[in-house]
C-alpha positions as CSV (number, residue, x, y, z in Angstrom):
1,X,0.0,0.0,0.0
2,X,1.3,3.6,-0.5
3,X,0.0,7.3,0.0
4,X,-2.7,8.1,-3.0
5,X,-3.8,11.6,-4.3
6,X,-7.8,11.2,-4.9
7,X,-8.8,14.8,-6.0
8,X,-7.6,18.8,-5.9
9,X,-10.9,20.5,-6.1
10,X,-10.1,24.2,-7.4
11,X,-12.5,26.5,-7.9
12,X,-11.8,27.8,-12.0
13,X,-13.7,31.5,-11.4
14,X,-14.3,33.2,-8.2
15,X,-15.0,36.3,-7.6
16,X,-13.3,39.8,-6.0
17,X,-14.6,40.1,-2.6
18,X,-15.8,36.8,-1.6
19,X,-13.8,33.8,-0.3
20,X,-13.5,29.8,-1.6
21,X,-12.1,26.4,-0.2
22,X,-9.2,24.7,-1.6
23,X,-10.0,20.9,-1.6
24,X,-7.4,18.3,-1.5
25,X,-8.2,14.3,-1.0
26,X,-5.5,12.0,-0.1
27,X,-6.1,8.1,1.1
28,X,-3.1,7.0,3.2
29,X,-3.3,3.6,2.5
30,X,-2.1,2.7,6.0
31,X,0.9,5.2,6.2
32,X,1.3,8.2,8.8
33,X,0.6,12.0,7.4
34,X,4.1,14.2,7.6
35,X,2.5,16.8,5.8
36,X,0.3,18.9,3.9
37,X,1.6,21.9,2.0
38,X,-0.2,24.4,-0.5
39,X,1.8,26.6,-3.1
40,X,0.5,29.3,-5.2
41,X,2.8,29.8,-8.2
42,X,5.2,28.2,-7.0
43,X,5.3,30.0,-3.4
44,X,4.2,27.9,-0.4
45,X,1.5,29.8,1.8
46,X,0.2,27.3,4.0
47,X,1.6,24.1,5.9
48,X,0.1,21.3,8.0
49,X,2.5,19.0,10.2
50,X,0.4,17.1,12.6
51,X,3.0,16.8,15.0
52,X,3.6,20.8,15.1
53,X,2.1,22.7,17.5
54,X,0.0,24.2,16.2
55,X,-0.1,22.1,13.0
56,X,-0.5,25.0,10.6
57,X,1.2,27.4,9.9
58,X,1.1,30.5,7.2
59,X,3.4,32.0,5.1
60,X,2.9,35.8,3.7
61,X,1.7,36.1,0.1
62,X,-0.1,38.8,-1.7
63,X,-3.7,38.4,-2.4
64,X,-3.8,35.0,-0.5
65,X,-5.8,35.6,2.9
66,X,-6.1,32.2,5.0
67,X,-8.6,31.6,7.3
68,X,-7.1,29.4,9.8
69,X,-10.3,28.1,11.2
70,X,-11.8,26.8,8.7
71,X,-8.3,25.3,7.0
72,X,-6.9,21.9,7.7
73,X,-4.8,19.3,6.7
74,X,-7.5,18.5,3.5
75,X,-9.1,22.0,3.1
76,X,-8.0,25.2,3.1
77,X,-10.2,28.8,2.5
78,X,-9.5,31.9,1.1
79,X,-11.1,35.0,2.6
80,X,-11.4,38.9,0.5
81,X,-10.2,37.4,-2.8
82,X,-8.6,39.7,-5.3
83,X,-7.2,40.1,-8.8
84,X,-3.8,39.0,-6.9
85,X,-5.7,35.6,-5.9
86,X,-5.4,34.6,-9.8
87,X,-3.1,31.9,-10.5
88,X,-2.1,28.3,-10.0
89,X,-2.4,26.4,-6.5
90,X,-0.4,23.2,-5.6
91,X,-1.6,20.8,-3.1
92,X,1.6,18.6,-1.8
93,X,1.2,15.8,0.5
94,X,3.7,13.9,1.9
95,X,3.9,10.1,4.1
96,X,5.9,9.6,7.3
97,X,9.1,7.5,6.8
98,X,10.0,5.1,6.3
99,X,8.4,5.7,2.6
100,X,8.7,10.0,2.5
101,X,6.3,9.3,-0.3
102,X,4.9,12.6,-1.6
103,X,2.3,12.9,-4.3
104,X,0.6,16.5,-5.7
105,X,-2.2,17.6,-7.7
106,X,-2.8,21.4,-9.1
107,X,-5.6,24.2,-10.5
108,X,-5.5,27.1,-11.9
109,X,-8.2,29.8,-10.2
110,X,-8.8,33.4,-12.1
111,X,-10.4,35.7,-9.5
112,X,-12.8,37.8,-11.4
113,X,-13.5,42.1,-10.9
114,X,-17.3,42.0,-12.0
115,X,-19.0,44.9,-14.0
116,X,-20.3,47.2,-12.0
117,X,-22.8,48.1,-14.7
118,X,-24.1,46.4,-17.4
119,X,-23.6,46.3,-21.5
120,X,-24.5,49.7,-22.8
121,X,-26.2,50.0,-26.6
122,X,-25.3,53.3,-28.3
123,X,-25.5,54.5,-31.9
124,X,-28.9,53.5,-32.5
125,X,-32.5,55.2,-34.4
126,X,-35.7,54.9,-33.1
127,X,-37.2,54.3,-36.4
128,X,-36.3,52.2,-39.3
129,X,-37.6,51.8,-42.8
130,X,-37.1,48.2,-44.7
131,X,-33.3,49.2,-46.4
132,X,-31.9,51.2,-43.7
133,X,-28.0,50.5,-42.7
134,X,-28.1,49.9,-38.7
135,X,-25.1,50.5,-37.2
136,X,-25.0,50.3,-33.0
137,X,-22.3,49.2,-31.0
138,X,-22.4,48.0,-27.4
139,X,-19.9,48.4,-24.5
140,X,-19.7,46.1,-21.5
141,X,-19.1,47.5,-18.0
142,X,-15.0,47.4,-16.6
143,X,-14.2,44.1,-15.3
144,X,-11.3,41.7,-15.3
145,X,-10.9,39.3,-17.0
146,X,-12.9,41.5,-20.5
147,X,-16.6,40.6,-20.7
148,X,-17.6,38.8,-23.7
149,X,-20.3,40.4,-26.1
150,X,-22.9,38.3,-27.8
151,X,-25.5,40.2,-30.1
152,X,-29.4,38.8,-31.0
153,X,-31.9,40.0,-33.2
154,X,-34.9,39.4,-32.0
155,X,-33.9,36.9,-29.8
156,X,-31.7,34.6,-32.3
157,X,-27.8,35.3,-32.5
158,X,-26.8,37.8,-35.3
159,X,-25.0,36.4,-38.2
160,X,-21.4,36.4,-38.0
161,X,-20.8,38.8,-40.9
162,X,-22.6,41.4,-38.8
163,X,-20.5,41.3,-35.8
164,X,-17.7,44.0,-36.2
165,X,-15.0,43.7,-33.0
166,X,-14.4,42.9,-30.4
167,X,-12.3,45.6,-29.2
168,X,-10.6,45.7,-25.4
169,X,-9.5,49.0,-23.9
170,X,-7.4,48.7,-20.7
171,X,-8.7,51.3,-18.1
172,X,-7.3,52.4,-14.9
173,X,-4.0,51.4,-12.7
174,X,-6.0,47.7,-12.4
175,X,-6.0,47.3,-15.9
176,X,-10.0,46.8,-15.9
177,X,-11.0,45.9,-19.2
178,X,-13.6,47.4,-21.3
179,X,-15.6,45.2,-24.6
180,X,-17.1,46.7,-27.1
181,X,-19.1,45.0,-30.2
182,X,-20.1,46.7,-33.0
183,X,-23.4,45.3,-35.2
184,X,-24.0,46.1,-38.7
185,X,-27.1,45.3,-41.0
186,X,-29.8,46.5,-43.5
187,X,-33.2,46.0,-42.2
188,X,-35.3,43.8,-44.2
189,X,-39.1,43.0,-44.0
190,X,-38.6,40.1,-41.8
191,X,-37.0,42.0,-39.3
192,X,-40.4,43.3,-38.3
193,X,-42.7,40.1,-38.4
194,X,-43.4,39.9,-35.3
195,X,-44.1,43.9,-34.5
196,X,-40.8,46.1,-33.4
197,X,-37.2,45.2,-34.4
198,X,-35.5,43.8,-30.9
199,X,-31.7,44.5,-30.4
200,X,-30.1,43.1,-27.4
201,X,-26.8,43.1,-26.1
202,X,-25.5,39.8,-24.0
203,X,-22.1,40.1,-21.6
204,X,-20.5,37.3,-19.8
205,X,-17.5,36.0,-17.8
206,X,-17.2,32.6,-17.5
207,X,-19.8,31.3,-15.4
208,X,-20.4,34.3,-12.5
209,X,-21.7,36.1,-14.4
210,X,-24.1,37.3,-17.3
211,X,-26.0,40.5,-17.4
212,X,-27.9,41.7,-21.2
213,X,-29.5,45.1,-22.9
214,X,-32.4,45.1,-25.1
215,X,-34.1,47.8,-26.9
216,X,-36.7,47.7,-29.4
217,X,-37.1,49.4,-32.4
218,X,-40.0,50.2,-33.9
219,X,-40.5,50.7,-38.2
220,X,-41.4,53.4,-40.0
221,X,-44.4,51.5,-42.6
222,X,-45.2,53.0,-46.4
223,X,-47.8,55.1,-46.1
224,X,-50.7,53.2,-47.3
225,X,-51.8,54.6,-50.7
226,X,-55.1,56.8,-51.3
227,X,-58.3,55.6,-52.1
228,X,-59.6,56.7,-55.3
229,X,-63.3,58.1,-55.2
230,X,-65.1,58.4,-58.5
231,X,-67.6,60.8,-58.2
232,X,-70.2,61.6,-61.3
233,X,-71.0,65.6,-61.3
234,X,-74.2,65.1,-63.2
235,X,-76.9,65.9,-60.7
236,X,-78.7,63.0,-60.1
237,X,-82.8,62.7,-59.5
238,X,-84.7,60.9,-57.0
239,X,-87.5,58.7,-57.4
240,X,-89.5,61.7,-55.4
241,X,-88.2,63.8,-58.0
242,X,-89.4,62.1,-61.0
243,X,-92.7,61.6,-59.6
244,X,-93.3,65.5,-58.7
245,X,-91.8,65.8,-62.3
246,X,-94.4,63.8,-63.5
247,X,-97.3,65.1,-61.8
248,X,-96.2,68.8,-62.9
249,X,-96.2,67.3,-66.8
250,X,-99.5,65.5,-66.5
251,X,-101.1,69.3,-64.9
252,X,-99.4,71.1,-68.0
253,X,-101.4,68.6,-70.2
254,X,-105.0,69.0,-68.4
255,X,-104.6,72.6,-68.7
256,X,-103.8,72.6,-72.2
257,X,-106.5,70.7,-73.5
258,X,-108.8,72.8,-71.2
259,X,-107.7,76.0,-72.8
260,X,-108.5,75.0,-76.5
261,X,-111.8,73.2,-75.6
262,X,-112.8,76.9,-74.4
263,X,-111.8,78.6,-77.4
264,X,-113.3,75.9,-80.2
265,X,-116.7,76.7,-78.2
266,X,-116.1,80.4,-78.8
267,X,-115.3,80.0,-82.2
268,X,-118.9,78.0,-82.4
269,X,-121.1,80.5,-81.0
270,X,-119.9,83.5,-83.0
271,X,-120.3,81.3,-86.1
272,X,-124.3,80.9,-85.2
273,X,-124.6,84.3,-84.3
274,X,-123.3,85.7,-87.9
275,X,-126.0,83.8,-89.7
């Protein structure tokens, strides 16, 4: 039997400002534990010899801030992480003689500085017509590591030959890192199928942390064209004008035929008075 490394749990992201255990699991196979000893980057900062007193003991490193209670011979934790915490920790463990076997394992931890505000779109209308060039651009909030920027269009990722960037600016004596991702595209119809154009803007690190930025847009539509009215300008007659039409023609008539009745009985009587 001899001393066997099981597993050196390291956490790959943390984050600024909160703490995280170093795991290491040994089996002993029947052997005595000399010691325990953690390195980060080469640089031992904690040790665990059982037959110490006390057993552990800590060794000065920048952005490495050991709890002692919670720390023992298989775990150790970090308190007030920092962008100093970021590198590669060593677990060493070593058997009693007669066998001085000693076996290690490693990870590498990146201690992130989140955003303290999310991606930012800029550059954009509030109107588009079907053919319009949009051209935005959205910038992630300083962090370390740079956030990475991930464009949709109404809700699916943009095509690839849209995507102009990244680029990183370095900001400040930290060296915070600032993303920004440009998007370029003509609007087409189907753009607006289902109402207003939605932009949004997606930035991650790793897996603490994901914020996003949407705006909609709305389009302008074509006017809708005029309806043509045809109108007739001859005056038109109702059915209650014809009939008043009609009774004024049949009264002409009667009239007419009254008047010459009266004068063929005139004509008469002076006849038969001549004679």
């Amino acid at each position: 039997d001899c001393l066997r490394l099981i597993e050196v749990r390291i956490e790959e992201h943390t984050v600024r400002g909160n703490s995280t255990t170093l795991e290491c699991r040994y089996d002993l196979q029947g052997e005595s534990l000399y010691s325990v000893k953690w390195y980060k980057d080469g640089h031992e900062f904690y040790r665990f010899v059982p037959r110490d007193n006390p057993p552990a003991q800590l060794f000065p490193l920048p952005g490495v801030h050991v709890n002692l209670e919670m720390s023992n011979d298989w775990q150790v934790h970090l308190k007030r992480l920092d962008l100093a915490s970021t590198g590669r920790y060593r677990c060493e463990v070593s058997a009693e003689a007669p066998s001085f076997q000693t076996v290690s394992g490693h990870g590498d931890m990146i201690t992130v500085a989140l955003p303290e505000e999310g991606p930012k779109i800029s550059g954009g209308k509030p109107r588009y017509q079907i053919g319009d060039k949009v051209t935005v651009k959205c910038t992630s909030g300083r962090s370390k590591p740079a956030a990475q920027l991930m464009w949709f269009i109404n809700g699916e990722p943009a095509n690839s030959t849209f995507i102009r960037g990244p680029n990183i600016s370095y900001i400040g004596r930290e060296g915070l890192e600032e993303t920004t991702l440009g998007l370029e595209f003509n609007v087409e119809r189907r753009h607006f199928r289902r109402g207003d154009l939605k932009l949004k803007c997606l930035a991650s690190i790793a897996t603490v942390y994901w914020n996003s930025n949407e705006e909609s847009v709305e389009g302008d539509r074509p006017p809708r064209p005029p309806v043509m009215e045809v109108k007739d300008n001859q005056p038109h007659s109702s059915r209650a004008d014809m009939v008043q039409a009609n009774l004024g023609n049949s009264h002409s008539h009667r009239s007419s035929s009254s008047s010459f009745l009266i004068l063929m009985l005139i004509f008469l009587m002076m006849c038969l008075h001549q004679r």
